[in-house]
N, C-alpha and C positions, 0 to 999 in steps of 0.2 A: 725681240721679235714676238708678235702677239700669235696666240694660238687660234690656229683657225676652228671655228666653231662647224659642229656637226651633228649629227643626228645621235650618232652613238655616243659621243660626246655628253648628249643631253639625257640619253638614256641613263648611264653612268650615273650622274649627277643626280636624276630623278629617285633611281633605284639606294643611292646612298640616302637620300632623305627619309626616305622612305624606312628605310631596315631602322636610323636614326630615332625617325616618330616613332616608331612602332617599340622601339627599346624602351623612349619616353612614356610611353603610354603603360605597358607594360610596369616600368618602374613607378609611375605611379601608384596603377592598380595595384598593387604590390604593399605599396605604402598606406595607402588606404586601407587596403585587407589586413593589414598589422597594425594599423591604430584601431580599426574596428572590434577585432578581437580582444586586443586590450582593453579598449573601451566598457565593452561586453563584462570580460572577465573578471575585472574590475567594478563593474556594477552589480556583477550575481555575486563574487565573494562579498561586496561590501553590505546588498541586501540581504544574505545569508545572518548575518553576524547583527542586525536590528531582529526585531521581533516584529517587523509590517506584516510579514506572512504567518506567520502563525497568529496574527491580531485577523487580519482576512478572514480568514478559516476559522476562525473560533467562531465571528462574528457571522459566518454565512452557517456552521454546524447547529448556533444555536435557534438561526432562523427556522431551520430545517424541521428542528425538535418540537419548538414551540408553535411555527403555521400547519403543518402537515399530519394531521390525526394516526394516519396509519404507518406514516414510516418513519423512520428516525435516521442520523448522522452513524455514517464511521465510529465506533471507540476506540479506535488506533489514532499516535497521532498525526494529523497530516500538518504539511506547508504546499506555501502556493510560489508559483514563480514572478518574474518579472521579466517584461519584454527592452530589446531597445528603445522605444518610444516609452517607455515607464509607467504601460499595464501592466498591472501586479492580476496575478489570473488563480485559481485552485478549483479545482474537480472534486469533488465530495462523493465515493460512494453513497450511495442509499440503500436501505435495507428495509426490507419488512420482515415483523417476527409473527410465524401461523403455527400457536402452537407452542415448541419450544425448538422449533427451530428458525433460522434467522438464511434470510435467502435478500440478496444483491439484486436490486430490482431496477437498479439506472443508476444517474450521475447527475448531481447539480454542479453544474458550470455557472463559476461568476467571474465578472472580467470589471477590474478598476481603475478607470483609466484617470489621467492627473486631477481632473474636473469631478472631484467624487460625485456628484449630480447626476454625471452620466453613466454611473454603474450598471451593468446588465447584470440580469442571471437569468437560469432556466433550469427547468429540469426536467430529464430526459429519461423515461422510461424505455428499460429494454426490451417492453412489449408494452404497444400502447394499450393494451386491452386491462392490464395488471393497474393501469391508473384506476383508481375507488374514487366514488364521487359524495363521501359520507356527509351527511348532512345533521346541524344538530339543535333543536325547535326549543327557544325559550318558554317558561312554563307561564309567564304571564306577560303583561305589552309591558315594555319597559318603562311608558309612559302614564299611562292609563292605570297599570296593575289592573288590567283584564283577564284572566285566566284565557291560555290558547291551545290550541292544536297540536298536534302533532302527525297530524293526517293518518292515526293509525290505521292499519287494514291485518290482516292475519298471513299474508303472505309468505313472509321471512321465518315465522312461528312453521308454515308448513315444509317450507324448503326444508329445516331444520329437522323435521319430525320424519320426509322424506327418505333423508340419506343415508346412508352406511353409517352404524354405527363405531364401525373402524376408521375415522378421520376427525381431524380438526377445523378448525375454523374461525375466521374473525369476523366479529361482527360489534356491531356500534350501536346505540342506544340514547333516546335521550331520558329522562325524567320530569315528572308530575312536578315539583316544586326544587325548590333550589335547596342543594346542600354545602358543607362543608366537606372536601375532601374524606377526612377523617369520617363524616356521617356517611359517605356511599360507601365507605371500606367498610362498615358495621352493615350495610344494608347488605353487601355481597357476602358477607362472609358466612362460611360452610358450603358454599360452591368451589367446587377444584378450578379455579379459573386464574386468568393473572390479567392486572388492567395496565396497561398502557399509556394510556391517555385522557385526559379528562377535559373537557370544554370548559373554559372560564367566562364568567359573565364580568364583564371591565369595566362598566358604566356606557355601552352601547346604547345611542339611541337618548339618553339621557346627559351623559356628560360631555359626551362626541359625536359626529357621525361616524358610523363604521365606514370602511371601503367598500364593501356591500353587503347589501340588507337584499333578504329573499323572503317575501310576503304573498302566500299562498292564502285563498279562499274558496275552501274546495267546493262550497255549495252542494251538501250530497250527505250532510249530517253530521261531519266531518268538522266542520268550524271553519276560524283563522288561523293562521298560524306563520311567524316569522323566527328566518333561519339566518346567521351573520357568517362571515368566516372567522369565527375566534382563534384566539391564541390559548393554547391547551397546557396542563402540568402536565409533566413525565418524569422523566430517571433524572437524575441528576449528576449535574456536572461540578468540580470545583475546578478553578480557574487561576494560575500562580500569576505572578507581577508580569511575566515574559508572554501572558496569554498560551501555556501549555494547560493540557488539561491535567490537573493532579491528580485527580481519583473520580471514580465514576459508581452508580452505584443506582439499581434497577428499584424503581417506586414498587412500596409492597404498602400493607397496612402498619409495618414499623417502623418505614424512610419517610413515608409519606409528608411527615413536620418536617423534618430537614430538606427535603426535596419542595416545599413553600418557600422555606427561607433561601435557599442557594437562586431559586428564579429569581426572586425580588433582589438580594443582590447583583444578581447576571445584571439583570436590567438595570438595575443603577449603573451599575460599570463602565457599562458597554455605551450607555446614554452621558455619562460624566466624561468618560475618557472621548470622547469621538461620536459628538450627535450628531453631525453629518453623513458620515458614515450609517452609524444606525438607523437616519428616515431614511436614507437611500435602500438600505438593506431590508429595511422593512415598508417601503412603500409607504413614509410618514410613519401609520398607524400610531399615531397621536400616543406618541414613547410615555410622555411628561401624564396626559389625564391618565394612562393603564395603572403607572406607578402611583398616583395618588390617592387611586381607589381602590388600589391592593392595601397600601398605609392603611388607608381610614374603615375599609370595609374588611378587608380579610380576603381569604379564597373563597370564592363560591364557584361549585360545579352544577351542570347541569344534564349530565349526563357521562359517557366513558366507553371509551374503544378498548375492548377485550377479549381474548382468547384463549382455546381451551378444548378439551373434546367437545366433537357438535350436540351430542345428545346432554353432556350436563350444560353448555348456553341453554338448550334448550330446557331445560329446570328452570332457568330465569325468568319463562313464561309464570310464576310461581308470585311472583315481585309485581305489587301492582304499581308500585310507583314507577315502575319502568315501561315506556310508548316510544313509538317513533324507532321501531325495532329495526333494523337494516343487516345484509349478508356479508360479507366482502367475502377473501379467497376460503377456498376448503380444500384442502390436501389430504395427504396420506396420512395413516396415525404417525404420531412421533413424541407422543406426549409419556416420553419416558423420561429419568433424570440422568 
């Protein structure tokens, strides 16, 4: 005898399917959400245990060191992560040192996604105002051997001579003629001061174009004068097979030689092991003509970011070979050891 069909009937039926789908669906999501964490867990243990991330991080710390005159990388060391879609990402404290002490001023974010081509980064001041716009004037045309400018005025000389003699300060400088590291440590020395950073001339202008050239003519008695964004020495890094950093170690007038040779190797390194990586990191900056003109010519500086109490920079008024005088931050004293 067949069952007579009915409303409730079909309700019934409706509502079992239903609880049915809804179990299916459920047990899906379920299954999905447990291969995905596996998935996951399984790809951060597995990228944990390679050295990609701390290859990242070395490679975006040492950008840090070498483009950016006033601040420098972390000396802790860091790793970076990796997402499901396989961006590999790390965050880089940054730091500025005023004085002798050392203050957290933002964060370089870089992000590597599979296409290394496509790498971003950035860097983010925790107060946009604390970004320095240091700037640092070759002492002749690169091409010409013109003697140039350096648009000096006495302004920075006066801030200086203004302020409290109870504070520090950094300030940035170019020079009259080109030296050897080792010659500007003999030019500053007997100044209580500590340098930072030094502008290097790479064969801009001559052997490459730079990324950019800043050519002022100030008409006003002043001259010409062009400015590049160079790649600067500082402290040094050593660098073990695993891309960890082994030892670290602040440019003085006695590290100075070995703080030449650890760059030039960096840059081999980093350029041998992974040149992809490196133009992307560096925005090209023509890796291969830097390192060939460090080979063949050596360091040349042309100036140095330093700091120290404000009234002995100010003694550096003393130094003729020193123009193109500039202020950055000025704080409280702390130039204690």
């Amino acid at each position: 005898m067949t069952e007579k069909w009915s409303e409730d009937k079909e309700k019934k039926i409706l509502r079992k399917y239903r609880y049915t789908l809804t179990f299916r669906i459920i047990a899906v999501g379920l299954m999905l959400l447990t291969f995905y964490i596996i998935y996951v867990t399984a790809l951060s243990i597995t990228y944990d245990k390679t050295s990609k991330g701390e290859k990242l991080t070395t490679y975006a710390q040492l950008y840090i060191d070498w483009v950016y005159p006033d601040v420098s990388s972390s000396y802790t060391p860091l790793s970076a992560r990796i997402s499901p879609n396989l961006t590999q990402s790390t965050s880089i404290p940054v730091q500025r040192e005023v004085g002798k002490e050392r203050i957290i001023v933002g964060e370089f974010e870089v992000e590597k996604p599979v296409m290394t081509s496509f790498l971003k980064k950035r860097l983010d001041f925790h107060n946009p105002q604390e970004q320095s716009d240091f700037r640092f004037y070759v002492p002749t045309h690169p091409e010409s051997g013109e003697p140039l400018s350096a648009g000096d005025s006495t302004a920075s000389w006066e801030t200086l001579d203004k302020i409290h003699e109870g504070t520090v300060a950094e300030m940035a400088f170019s020079t009259e003629e080109y030296f050897s590291p080792e010659e500007l440590f003999e030019l500053l020395e007997g100044y209580d001061i500590k340098v930072n950073w030094m502008p290097l001339y790479m064969g801009e202008m001559k052997n490459f174009d730079p990324y950019s050239v800043s050519g002022f003519d100030y008409g006003n008695g002043f001259g010409e004068s062009i400015a590049f964004e160079p790649w600067g020495l500082t402290h040094g890094r050593e660098i073990d097979e695993d891309y960890w950093i082994g030892s670290f170690f602040y440019m003085s007038a006695g590290s100075v030689e070995e703080a030449q040779v650890l760059m030039l190797e960096n840059m081999k390194r980093i350029y041998q092991d992974d040149s992809k990586l490196t133009e992307a990191m560096f925005s090209s900056g023509n890796i291969e003509e830097r390192i060939e003109f460090l080979e063949d010519e050596g360091f040349i500086v042309y100036g140095a970011v330093v700091t120290g109490p404000s009234k002995e920079l100010l003694r550096l008024q003393e130094i003729e070979e020193i123009r193109g005088v500039q202020i950055g931050e000025i704080t409280h004293w702390n130039w204690v050891d």
